[in-house]
C-alpha positions as CSV (number, residue, x, y, z in Angstrom):
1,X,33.1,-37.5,-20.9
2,X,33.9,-34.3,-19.4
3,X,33.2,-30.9,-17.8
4,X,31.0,-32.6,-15.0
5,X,28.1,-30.9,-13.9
6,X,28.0,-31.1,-9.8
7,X,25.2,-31.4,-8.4
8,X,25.5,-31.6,-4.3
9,X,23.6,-34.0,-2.5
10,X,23.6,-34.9,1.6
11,X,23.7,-39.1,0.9
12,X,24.5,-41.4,-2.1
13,X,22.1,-42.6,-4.3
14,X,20.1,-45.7,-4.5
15,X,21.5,-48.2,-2.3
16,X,23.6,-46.0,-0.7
17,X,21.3,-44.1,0.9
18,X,20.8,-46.6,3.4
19,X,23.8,-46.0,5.4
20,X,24.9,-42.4,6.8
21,X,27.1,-40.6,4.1
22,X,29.2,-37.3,5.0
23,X,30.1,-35.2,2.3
24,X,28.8,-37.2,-0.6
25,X,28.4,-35.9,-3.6
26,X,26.6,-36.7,-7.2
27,X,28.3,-36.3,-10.6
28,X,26.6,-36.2,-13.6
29,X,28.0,-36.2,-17.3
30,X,26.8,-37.2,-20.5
31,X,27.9,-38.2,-24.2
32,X,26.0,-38.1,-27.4
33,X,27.6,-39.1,-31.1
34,X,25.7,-39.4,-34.5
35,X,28.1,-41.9,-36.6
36,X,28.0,-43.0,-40.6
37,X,28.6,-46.6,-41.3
38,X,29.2,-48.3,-44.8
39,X,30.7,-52.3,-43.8
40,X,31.8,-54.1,-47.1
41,X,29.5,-55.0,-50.8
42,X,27.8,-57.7,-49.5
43,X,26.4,-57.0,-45.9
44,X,22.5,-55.3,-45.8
45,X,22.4,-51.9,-47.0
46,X,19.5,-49.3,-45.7
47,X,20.1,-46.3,-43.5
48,X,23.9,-45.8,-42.1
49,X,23.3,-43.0,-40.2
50,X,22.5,-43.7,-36.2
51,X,23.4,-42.1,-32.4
52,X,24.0,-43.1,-29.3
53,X,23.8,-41.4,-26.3
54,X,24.3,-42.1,-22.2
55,X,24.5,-40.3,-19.3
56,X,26.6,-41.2,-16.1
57,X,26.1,-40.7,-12.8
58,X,29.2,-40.8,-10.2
59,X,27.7,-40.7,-6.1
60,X,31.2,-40.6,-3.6
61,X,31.5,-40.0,-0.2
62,X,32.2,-41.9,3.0
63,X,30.6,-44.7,4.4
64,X,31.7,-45.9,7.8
65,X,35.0,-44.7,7.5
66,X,35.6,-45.9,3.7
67,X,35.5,-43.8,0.5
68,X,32.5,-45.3,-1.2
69,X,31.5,-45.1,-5.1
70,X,28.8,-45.7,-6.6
71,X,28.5,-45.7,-11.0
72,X,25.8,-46.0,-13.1
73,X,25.4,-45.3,-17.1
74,X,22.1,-45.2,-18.7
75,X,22.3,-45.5,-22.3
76,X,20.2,-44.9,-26.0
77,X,17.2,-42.8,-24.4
78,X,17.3,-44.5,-21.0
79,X,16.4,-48.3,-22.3
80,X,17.7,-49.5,-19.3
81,X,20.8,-49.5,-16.9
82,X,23.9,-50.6,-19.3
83,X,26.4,-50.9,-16.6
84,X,27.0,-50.1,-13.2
85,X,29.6,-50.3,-10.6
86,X,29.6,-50.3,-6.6
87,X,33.7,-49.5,-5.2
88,X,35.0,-49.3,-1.9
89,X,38.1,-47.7,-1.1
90,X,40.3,-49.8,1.8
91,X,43.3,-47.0,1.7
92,X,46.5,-49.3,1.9
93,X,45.0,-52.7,1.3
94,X,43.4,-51.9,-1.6
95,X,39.8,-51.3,-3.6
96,X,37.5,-53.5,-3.6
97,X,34.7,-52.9,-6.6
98,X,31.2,-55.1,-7.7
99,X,31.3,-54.8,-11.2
100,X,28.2,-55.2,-13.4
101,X,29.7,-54.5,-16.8
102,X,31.7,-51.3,-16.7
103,X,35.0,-52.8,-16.6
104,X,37.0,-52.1,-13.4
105,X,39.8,-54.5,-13.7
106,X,40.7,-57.5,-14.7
107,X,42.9,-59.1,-18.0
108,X,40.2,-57.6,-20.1
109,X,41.2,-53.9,-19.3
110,X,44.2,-54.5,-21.3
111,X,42.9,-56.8,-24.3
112,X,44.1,-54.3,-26.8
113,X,46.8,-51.7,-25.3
114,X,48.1,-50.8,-29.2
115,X,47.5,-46.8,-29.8
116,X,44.6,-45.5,-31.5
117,X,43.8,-42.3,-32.6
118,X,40.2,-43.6,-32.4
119,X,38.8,-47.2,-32.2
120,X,40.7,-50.5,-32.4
121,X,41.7,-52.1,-35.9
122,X,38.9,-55.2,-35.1
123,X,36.1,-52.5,-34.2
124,X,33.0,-53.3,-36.0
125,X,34.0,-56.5,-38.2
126,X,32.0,-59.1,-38.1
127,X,32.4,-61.6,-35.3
128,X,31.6,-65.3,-35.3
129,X,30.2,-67.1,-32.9
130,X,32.7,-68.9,-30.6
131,X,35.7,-67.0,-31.8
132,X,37.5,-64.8,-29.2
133,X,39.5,-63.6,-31.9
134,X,42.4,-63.2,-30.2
135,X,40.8,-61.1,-27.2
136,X,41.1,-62.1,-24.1
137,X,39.1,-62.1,-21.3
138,X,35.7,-63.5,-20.3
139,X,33.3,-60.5,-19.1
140,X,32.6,-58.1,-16.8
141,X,29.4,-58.5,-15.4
142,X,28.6,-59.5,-11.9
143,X,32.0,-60.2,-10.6
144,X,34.0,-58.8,-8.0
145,X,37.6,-56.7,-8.7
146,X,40.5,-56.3,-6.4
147,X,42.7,-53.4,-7.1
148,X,46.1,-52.2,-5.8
149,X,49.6,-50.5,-6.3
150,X,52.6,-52.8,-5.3
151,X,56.4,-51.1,-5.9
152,X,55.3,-49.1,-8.8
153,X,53.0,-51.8,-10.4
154,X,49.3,-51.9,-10.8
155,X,47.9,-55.2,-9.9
156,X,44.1,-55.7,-10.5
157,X,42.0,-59.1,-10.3
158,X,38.4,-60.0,-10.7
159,X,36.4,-63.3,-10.5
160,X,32.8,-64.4,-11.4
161,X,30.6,-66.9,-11.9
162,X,27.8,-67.8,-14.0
163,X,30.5,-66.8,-17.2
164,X,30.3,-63.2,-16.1
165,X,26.3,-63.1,-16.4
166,X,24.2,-60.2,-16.1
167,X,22.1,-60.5,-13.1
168,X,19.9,-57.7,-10.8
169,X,19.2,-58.7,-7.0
170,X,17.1,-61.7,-5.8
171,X,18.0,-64.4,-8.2
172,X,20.8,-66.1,-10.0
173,X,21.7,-65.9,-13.9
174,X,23.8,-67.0,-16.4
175,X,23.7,-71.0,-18.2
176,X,26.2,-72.4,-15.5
177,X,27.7,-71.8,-12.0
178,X,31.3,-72.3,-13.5
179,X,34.0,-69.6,-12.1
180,X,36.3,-67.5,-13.9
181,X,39.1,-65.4,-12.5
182,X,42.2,-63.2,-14.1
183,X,44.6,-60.6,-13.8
184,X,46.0,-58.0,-15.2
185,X,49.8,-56.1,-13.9
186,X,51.3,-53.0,-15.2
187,X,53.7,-50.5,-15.0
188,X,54.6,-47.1,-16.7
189,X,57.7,-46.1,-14.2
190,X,60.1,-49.0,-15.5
191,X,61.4,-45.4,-18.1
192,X,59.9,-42.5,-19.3
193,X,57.4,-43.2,-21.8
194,X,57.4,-46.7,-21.2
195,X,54.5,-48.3,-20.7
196,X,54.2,-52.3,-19.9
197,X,52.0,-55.0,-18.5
198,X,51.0,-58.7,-19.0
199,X,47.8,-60.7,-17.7
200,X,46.5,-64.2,-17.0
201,X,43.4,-65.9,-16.8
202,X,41.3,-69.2,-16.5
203,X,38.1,-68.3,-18.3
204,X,34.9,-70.7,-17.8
205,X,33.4,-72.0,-21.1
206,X,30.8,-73.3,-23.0
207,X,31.5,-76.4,-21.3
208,X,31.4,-75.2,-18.2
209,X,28.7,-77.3,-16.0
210,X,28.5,-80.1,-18.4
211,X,29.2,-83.3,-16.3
212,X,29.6,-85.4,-19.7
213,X,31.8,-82.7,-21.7
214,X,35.5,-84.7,-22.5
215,X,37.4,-81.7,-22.3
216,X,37.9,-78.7,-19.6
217,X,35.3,-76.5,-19.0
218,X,38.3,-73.4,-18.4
219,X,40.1,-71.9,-21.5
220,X,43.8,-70.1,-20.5
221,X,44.0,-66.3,-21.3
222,X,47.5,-64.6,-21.4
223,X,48.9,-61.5,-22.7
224,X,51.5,-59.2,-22.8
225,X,52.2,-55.2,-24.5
226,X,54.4,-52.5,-24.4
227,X,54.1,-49.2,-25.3
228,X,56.4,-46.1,-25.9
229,X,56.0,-42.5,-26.4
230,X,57.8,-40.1,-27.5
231,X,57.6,-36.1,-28.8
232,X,53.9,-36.8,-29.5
233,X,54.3,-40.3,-31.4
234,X,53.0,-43.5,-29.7
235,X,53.9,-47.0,-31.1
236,X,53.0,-50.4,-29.2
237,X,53.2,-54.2,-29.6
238,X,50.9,-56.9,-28.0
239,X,50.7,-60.5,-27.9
240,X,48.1,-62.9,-26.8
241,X,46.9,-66.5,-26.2
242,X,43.7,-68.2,-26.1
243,X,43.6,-71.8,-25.5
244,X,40.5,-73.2,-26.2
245,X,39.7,-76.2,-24.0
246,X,36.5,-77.5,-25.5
247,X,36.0,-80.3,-27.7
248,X,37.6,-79.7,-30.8
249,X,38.5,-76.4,-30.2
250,X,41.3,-73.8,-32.3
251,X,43.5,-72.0,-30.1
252,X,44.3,-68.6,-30.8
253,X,47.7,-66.6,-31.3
254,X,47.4,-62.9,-32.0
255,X,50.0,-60.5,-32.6
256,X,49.5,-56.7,-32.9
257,X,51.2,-53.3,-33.7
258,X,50.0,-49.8,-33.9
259,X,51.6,-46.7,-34.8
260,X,49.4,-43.3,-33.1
261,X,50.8,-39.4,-33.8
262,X,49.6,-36.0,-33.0
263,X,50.6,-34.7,-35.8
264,X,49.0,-30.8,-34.7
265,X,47.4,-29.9,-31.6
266,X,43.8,-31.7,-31.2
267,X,44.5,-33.4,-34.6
268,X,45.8,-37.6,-34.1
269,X,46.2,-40.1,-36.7
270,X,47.1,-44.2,-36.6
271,X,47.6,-47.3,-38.4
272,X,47.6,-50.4,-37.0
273,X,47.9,-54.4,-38.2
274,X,47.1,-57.5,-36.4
275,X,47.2,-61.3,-37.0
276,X,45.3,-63.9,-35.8
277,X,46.3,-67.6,-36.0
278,X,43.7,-70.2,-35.5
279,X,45.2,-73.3,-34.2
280,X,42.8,-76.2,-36.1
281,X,43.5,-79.5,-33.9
282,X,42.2,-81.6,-37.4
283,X,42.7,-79.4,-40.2
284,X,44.8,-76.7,-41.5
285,X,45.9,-73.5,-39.8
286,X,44.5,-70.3,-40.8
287,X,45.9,-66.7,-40.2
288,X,43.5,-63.8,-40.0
289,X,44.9,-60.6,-40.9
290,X,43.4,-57.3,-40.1
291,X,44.5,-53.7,-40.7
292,X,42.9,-50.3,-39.2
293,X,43.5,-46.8,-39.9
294,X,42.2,-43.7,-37.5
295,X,42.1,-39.8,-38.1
296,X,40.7,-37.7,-35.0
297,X,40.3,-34.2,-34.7
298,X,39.3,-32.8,-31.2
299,X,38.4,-29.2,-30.3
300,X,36.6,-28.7,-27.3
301,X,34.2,-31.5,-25.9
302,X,33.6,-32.4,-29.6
303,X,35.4,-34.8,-31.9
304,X,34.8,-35.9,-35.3
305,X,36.5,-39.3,-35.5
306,X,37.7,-41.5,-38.8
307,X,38.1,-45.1,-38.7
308,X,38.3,-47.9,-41.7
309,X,39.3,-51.3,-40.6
310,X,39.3,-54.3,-42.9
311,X,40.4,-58.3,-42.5
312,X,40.8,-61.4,-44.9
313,X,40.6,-64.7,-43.6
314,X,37.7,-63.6,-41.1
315,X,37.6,-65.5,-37.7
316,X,39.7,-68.0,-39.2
317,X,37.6,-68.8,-42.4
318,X,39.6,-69.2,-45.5
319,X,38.9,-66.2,-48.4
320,X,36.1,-65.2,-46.0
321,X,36.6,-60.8,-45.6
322,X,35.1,-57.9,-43.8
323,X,35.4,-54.2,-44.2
324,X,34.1,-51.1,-42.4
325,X,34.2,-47.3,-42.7
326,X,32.6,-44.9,-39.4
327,X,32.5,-41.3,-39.3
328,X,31.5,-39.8,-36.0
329,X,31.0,-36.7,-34.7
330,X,31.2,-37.0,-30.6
331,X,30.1,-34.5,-28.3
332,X,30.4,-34.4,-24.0
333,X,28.5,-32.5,-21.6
């Protein structure tokens, strides 16, 4: 979202206005897109056409000596709060942020680093329930991010509780009180056009808080990518591991590539593949493969945006498949 509309206010908003701001000011920009959605033969037909649309608001300014920030979106015709963030800026020592959804830092901010012209090659198939499929990370709702720049590198952590529940003041949410916590490193001044950077987590799950569960109530996330760009072409490989500690779990083992291109200016195109091994502790191992292809043209603050992804083998069912085709025309105010 772009060309902000500033609007100048004396003190931040909502809780902010409790302390004594100087030279705070509100930022407001918004998004709307109308998509066209067709998934494969055998998924419920009716009307593919829908929108979605949001507004965010951006307060900064300082608070007691410390550049504070306060985020909010509201999303689909104000329905509620979708995500919000509260940041304070320690110069040297680092950023401190309360996250409640938006994704500040953490090993989730680089899940899926392969280049895109648009979405990602898994966008919109068909998840099932208690596969990660290959992702990693846990959530960001109601945890707390650390951020900072060490000798080039980009070091950000978070950690929750409750698995990353949503929650508003006054009470506590989420099935369990386990923790989670991860992080996330990279660098893009190791060589021009070189981007890099791995991540680690221990990620509380569904056995979290279970006194009688016989196996770990933390599953391991790691990952690592690299990216390179040159003359307009961007091309990037990632692997990842999840290790599923609860009873009779699959670990996962993904491995992806993506090629991105501008092949004219505002005018981008990709392809990318992906596989996903699922690591059945009493029966055979099955490989999910999926493949994605993007075309976006951008001309303004409006983008109309091409993506059909596919997969076989779907969240490590044998023979079971997925497809998708999205058109969307984007527009930011």
């Amino acid at each position: 979202m772009n060309n902000f509309k500033k609007i100048g206010l004396s003190a931040l908003a909502g809780s902010l206005a409790a302390f004594s701001a100087n030279a705070a000011e509100m930022s407001v920009s918004g998004s709307a897109k109308v998509t066209y959605f067709n998934g494969d033969g055998s998924e419920v037909t009716g009307n593919p056409f829908g929108m979605n649309t949001s507004l965010g608001f951006t307060g900064s300014g300082d608070v007691n000596g410390y550049e504070t920030t306060l985020f909010i979106t509201a999303a689909d015709q104000f329905g509620g709060m979708s995500s919000a963030s509260l940041a304070v800026d320690l110069g040297d020592l680092g950023k401190i942020t309360f996250d409640q959804g938006v994704g500040a830092g953490g090993i989730s901010t680089i899940d899926d680093k392969t280049p895109s012209a648009y979405e990602e090659i898994w966008d919109s198939l068909d998840a099932v329930a208690g596969d990660e499929n290959g992702l990693v990370g846990g959530g960001n709702s109601g945890v707390f991010v650390y951020a900072n720049t060490f000798m080039g590198s980009s070091f950000t952590a978070q950690v929750g509780k409750g698995a990353s529940a949503a929650n508003s003041d006054g009470g506590p949410s989420g099935a369990n009180g386990a923790s989670s916590w991860d992080f996330a490193i990279t660098n893009a001044d190791l060589y021009e056009g070189l981007n890099v950077g791995a991540g680690y987590g221990e990620i509380a799950n569904t056995s979290a808080g279970d006194a009688n569960a016989a196996s770990d109530d933390t599953d391991a996330h790691y990952t690592a990518f690299a990216t390179y760009t040159m003359s307009g072409v961007t091309v990037g490989y990632q692997e990842s591991v999840v290790e599923n500690n609860t009873a009779g779990g699959a670990d996962e083992q993904a491995q992806a590539w993506s090629i991105a291109a501008n092949l004219m200016d505002g005018l981008s195109v990709s392809y990318g593949e992906r596989e996903v091994e699922f690591m059945n502790p009493s029966a055979a191992h099955v490989t999910e493969d999926m493949e994605g292809v993007a075309l976006a043209y951008t001309m303004g603050s409006a983008k109309i945006s091409v993506q059909k992804n596919e997969t076989s083998n779907n969240g490590g069912t044998a023979n079971a498949v997925d497809e998708n085709l999205e058109v969307a025309l984007s527009l930011s105010f």
